[in-house]
C-alpha positions in Angstrom: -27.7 48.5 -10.2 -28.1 46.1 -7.0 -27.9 42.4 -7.1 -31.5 42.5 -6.1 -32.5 44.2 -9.2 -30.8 42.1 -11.7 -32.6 38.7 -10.1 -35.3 37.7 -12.9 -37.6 34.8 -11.5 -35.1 33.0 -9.8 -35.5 30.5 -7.1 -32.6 28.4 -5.2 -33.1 25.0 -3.3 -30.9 23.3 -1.3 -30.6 19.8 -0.8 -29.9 18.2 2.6 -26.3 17.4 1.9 -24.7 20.9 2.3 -27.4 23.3 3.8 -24.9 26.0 4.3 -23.6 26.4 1.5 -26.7 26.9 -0.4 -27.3 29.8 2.6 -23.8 31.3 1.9 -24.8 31.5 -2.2 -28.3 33.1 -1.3 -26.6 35.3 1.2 -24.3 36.5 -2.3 -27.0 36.8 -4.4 -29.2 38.8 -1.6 -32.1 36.2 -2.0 -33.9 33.9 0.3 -33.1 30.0 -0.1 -36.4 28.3 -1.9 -38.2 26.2 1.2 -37.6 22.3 0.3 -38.5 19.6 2.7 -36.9 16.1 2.0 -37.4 13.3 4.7 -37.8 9.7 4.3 -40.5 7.0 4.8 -39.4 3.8 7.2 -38.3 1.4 4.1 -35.7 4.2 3.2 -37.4 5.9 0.2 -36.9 9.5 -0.1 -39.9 12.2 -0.4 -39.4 15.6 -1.5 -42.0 18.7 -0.8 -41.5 22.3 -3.0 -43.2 24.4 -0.8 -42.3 27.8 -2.8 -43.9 28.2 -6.3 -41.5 27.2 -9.3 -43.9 27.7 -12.1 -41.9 29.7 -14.9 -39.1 30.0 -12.8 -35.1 30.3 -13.2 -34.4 27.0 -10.5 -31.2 26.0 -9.2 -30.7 23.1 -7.5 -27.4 23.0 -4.7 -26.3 19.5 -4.0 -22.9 18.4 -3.0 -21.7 14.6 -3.8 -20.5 14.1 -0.6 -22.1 12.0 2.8 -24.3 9.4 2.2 -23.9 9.9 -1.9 -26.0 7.6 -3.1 -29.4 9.2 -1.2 -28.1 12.8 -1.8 -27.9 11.8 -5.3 -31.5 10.3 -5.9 -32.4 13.0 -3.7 -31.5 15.6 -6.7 -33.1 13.5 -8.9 -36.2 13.5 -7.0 -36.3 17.2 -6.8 -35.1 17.9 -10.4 -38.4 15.6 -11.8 -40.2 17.3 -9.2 -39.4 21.3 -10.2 -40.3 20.1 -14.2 -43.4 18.7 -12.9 -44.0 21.9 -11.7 -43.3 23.5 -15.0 -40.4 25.2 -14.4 -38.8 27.1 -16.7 -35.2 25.8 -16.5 -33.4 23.2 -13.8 -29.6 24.3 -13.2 -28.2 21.2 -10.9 -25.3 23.2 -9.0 -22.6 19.8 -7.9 -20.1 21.6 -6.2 -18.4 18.2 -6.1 -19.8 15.8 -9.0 -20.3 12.6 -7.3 -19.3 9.4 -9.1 -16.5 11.4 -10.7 -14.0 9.6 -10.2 -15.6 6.4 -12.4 -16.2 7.9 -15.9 -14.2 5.6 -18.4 -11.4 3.7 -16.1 -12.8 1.3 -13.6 -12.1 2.0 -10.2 -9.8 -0.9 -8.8 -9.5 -1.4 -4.8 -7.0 -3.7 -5.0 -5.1 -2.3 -7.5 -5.1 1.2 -6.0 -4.7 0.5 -2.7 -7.6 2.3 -1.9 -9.2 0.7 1.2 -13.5 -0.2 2.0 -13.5 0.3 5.2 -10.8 1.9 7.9 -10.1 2.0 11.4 -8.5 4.6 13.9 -5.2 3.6 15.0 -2.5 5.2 17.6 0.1 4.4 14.9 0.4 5.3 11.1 2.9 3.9 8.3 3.1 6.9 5.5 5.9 5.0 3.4 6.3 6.9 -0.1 6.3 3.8 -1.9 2.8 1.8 -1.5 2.9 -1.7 -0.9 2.8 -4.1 -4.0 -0.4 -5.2 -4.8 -1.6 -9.0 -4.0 -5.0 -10.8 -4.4 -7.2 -11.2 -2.0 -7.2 -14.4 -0.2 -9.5 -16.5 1.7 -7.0 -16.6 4.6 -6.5 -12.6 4.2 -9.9 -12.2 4.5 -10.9 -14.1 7.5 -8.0 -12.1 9.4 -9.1 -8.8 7.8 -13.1 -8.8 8.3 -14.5 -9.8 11.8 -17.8 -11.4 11.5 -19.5 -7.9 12.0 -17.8 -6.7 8.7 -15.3 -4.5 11.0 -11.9 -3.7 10.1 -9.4 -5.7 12.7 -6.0 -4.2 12.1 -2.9 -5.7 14.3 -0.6 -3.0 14.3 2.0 -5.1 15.8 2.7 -6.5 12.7 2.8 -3.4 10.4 6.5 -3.6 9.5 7.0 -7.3 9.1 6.6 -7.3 5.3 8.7 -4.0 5.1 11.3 -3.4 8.1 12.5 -0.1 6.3 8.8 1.3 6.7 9.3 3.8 8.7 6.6 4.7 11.7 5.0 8.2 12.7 4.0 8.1 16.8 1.8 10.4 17.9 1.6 11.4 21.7 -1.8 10.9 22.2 -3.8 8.1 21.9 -6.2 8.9 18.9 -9.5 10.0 19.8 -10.8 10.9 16.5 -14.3 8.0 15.5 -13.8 7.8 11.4 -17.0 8.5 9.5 -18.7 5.2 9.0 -20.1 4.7 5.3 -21.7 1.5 4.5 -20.0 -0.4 2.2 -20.5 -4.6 1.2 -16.9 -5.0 2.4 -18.0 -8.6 3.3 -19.1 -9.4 -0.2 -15.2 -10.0 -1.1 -15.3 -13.3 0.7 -17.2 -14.8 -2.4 -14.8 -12.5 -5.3 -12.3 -14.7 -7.1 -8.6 -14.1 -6.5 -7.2 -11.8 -9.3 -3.6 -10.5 -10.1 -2.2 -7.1 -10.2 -4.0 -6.4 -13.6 -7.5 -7.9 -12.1 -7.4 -11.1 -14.4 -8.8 -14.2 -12.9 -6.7 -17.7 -12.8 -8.4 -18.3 -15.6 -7.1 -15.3 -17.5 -10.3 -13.6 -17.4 -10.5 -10.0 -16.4 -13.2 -8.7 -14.5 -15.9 -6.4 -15.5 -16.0 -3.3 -13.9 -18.6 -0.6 -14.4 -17.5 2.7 -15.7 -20.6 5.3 -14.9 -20.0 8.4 -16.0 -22.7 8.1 -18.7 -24.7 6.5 -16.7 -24.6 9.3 -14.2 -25.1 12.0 -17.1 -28.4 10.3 -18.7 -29.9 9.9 -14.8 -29.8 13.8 -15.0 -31.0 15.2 -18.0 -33.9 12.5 -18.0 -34.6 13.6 -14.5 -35.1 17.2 -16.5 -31.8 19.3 -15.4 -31.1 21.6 -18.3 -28.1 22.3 -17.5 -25.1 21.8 -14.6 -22.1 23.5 -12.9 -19.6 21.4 -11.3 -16.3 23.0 -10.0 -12.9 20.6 -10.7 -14.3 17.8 -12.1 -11.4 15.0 -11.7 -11.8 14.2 -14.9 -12.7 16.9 -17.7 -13.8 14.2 -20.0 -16.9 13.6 -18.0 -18.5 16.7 -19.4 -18.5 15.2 -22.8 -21.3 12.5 -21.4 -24.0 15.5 -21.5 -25.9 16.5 -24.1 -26.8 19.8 -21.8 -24.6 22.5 -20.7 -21.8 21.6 -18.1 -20.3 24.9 -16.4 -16.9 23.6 -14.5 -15.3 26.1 -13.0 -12.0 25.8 -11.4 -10.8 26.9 -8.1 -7.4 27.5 -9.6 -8.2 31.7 -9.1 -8.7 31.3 -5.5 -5.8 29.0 -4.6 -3.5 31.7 -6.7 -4.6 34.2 -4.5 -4.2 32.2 -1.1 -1.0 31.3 -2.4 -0.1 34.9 -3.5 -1.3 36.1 0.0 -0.3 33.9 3.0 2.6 31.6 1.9 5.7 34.1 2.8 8.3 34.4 0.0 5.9 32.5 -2.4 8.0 32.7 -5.3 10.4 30.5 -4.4 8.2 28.0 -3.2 7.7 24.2 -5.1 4.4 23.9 -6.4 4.2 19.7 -6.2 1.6 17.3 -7.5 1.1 14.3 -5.8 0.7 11.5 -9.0 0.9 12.2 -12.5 -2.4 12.9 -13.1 -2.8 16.1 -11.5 0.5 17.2 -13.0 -1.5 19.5 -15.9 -3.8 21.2 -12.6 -0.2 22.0 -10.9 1.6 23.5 -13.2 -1.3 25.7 -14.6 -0.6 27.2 -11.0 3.2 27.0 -11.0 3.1 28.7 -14.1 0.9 31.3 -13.7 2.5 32.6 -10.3 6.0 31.5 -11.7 7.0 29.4 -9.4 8.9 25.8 -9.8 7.3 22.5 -10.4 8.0 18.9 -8.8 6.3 15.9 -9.6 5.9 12.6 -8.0 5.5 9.7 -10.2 4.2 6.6 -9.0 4.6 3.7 -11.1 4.1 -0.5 -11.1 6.9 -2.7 -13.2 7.0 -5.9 -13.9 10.0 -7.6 -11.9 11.3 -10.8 -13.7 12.1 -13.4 -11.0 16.2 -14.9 -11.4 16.8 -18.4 -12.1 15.6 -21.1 -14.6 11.8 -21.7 -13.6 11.3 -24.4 -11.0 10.0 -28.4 -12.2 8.1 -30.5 -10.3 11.6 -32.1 -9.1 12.7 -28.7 -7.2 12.7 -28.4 -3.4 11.5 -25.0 -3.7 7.7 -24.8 -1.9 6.1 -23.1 -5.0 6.3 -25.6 -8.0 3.9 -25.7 -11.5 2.5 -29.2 -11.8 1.7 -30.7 -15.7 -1.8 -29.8 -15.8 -0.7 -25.9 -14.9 -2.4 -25.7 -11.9 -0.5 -23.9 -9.2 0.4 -25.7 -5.9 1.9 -24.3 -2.9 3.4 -25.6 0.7 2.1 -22.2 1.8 -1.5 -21.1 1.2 -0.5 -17.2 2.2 1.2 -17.3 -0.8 -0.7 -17.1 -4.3 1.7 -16.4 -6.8 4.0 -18.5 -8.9 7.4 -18.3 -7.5 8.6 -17.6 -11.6 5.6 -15.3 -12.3 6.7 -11.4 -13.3 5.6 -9.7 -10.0 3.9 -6.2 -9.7 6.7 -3.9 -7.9 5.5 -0.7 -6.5 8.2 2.3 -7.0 7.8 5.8 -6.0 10.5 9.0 -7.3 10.2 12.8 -6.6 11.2 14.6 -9.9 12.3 18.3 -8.6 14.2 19.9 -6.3 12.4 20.4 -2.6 15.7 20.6 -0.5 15.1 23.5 2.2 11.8 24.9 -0.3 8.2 25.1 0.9 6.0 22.9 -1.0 2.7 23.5 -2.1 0.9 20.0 -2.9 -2.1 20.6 -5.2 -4.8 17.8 -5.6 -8.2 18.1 -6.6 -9.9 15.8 -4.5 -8.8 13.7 -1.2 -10.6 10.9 0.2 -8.7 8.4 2.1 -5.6 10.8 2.2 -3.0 7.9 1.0 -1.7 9.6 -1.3 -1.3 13.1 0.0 0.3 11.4 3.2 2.7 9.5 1.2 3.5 12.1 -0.7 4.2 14.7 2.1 6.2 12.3 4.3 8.8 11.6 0.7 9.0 15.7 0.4 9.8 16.0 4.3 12.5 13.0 3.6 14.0 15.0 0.4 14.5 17.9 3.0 11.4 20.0 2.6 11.3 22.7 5.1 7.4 22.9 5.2 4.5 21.3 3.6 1.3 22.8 2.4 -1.5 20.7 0.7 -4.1 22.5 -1.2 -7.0 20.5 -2.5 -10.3 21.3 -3.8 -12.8 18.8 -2.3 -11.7 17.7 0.8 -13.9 14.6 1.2 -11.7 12.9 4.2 -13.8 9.7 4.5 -12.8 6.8 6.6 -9.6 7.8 9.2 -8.6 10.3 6.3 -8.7 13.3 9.2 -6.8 11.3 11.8 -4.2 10.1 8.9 -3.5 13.7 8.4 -3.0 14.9 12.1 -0.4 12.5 12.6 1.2 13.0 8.9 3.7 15.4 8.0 1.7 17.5 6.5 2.2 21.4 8.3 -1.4 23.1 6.9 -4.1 21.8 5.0 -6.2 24.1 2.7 -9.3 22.8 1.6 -12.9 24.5 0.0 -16.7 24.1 1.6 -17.6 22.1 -1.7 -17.9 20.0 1.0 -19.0 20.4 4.5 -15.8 21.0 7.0 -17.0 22.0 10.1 -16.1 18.8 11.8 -12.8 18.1 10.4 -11.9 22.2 11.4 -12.6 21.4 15.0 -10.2 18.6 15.0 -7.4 19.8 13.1 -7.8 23.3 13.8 -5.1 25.9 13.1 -3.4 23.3 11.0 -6.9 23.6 8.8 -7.9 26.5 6.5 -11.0 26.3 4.6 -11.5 28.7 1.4 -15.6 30.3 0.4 -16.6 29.1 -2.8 -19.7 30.5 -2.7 -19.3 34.0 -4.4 -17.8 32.0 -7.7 -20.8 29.5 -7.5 -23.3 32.8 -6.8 -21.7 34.6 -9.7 -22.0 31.8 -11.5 -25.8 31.8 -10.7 -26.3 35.3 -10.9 -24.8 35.7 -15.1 -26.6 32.7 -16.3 -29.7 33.3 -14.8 -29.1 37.1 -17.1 -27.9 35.6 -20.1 -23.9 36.6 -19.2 -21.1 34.7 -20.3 -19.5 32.5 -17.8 -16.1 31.9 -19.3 -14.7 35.2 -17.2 -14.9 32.6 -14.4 -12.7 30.0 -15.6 -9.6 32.2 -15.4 -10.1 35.2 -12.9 -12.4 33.5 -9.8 -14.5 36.3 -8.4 
């Protein structure tokens, strides 16, 4: 029996944030992609037109959480509310990335992470595997950091003063390559408090940070979705915030087979994941292909300073005064000279000497990590460096980072749209079809199949 034949009532829309890939699914399932319009008035609100009937329908709804997130986001909403007005039978929001994922229970800490606002293009590039210590923001940092038009102003003269053993990776050409340009409230940290390494105020007081994963989940199923499928959510726990469905399937099957099929001599390749977290995503591979595992573990200790703590009588600039105010002869400098300091350490635990490594990460962004993490394998000896990764969001300089890292090929899916970031990488740049999982995925719960076959085998 034809895929045409088993489609019961089933209509797909796609939003405007990955039109292709809603074009690839209906291609799989040999259906025409529903007609939605979406445009906005001139304050910024979004207005959403179903021109194709939905009344007693099977709808699903494909919206990546990538580009501008925040309209593609309220865009789903919009359309979700508007298919139930319609009385549709069932809403199925397809994420093929879940936006806000990365926020469900921890909060998200910039200056704890390293993870920068806003970046610039630069001709040079520091990819040391151990990340700077972390340090408050301070007035002075931020007046030399932010120009008065909220731009990034980078001297890159002075990269290595803080660390002379950083090393630095020169790349022939100038780079050419504009970074994609989010909006962010980057100059709203000229008016945040100065906080420590743990984000507590001076006054011991730490700082609330949002977690939204529930927040996220309720904005869903009140919009009406009956149900979702996601594909590597970056954390698992997020499904537990529904009280509808969640379908996330992995695209562990497909990575097996790419690795399986065009890394020569695979079995004696290092599957390697970049931080701790992915560790359980990388041996599931390195386990099921049987090959070996490395890990690199980043951790922060507290480093006790030497010497009996400074008096008000010391010569020493940094001094605690009897009301325990802090005073310095140097305002670039925050900390007590006695306080236990944040130190940033980074260790490869595996053997990579003359092996092919394989990173595996579920999501890149900014590409800090991944970069790091290639330029410590290439010091340990590796012989070539592959980095596989599910949602390749590269925002910021993430694509220029990685043309001038160590990195040898990048394989990435079109959760995410990758057009632009193929023409500038090129052959260093494979890009794996998710669509026939996503379609099958469609296609068996739309006639009442079981999805689980999925999870382990890909399609």
């Amino acid at each position: 029996m034809s895929t045409q034949a088993t489609m019961r009532d089933i209509v797909v829309l796609g939003g405007s944030s990955h039109p292709l890939l809603t074009k690839t699914i209906c291609r799989n399932l040999t259906i025409e992609p529903g007609e939605l319009d979406s445009h906005k008035f001139a304050n910024g609100e979004t207005s959403i037109i179903v021109k194709d009937s939905v009344r007693e329908k099977d709808v699903f709804i494909v919206q990546s959480g990538c580009g501008h997130v925040n309209d593609t986001f309220i865009e789903l909403l919009i359309t979700i509310a508007a298919c139930k007005t319609a009385s549709a039978k069932r809403v199925t929001a397809v994420l093929p990335l879940f936006p806000y994922s990365r926020q469900p229970d921890v909060p998200f800490m910039p200056n704890s992470t390293g993870a920068p606002s806003v970046s610039t293009t630069k001709e040079t590039y520091t990819f040391e595997s151990a990340p700077s210590t972390p340090k408050p923001l301070s007035k002075n940092d931020n007046r030399d950091f932010f120009n008065n038009a909220g731009e990034t102003n980078v001297n890159t003269g002075n990269i290595n003063k803080e660390n002379p053993r950083m090393d630095k990776i020169k790349h022939p050409q100038p780079a050419r390559y504009t970074p994609k340009s989010v909006i962010t409230n980057s100059a709203a940290t000229h008016f945040l408090p100065q906080i420590d390494a743990q984000g507590k105020t001076d006054s011991g007081y730490k700082q609330w940070i949002s977690p939204n994963g529930t927040l996220i989940a309720n904005l869903l199923t009140t919009a009406g979705a009956d149900r979702v499928i996601t594909m590597d959510l970056h954390d698992p726990q997020f499904q537990g915030f529904f009280n509808i469905p969640v379908d996330n399937l992995h695209s562990r099957p497909i990575m097996k087979r790419y690795i399986t099929d065009y890394i020569p001599n695979y079995r004696e390749c290092v599957i390697v994941s970049p931080d701790s977290g992915g560790a359980k995503r990388a041996t599931a591979i390195a386990d099921s292909i049987g090959c070996t595992f490395a890990l690199i573990h980043k951790e922060r200790r507290a480093k006790l300073p030497k010497g009996p703590p400074q008096t008000p009588s010391s010569t020493s600039s940094t001094f605690l005064t009897s009301d325990l105010t802090q005073t310095t002869a140097t305002p670039q400098s925050p900390y007590h000279q006695n306080t236990p300091k944040m130190v940033a350490t980074t260790m490869l635990v595996g053997d990579v000497k003359d092996k092919v490594c394989v990173l595996i990460d579920d999501l890149v962004d900014t590409s800090y990590t991944i970069t790091r993490a290639a330029k410590l394998l290439k010091d340990e000896g590796a012989k070539y460096v592959y980095a596989l990764v599910t949602h390749g969001i590269f925002s910021g300089d993430a694509i220029n980072r990685i043309r001038m890292s160590q990195i040898d090929k990048v394989v990435t899916t079109n959760s995410v749209p990758q057009s632009e970031n193929v023409a500038i990488l090129k052959d260093r740049m494979e890009v794996l079809d998710v669509s026939r999982i996503f379609a099958e995925a469609i296609r068996r719960i739309n006639n009442g199949e079981s999805v689980s076959m999925l999870f382990d085998h890909g399609w």
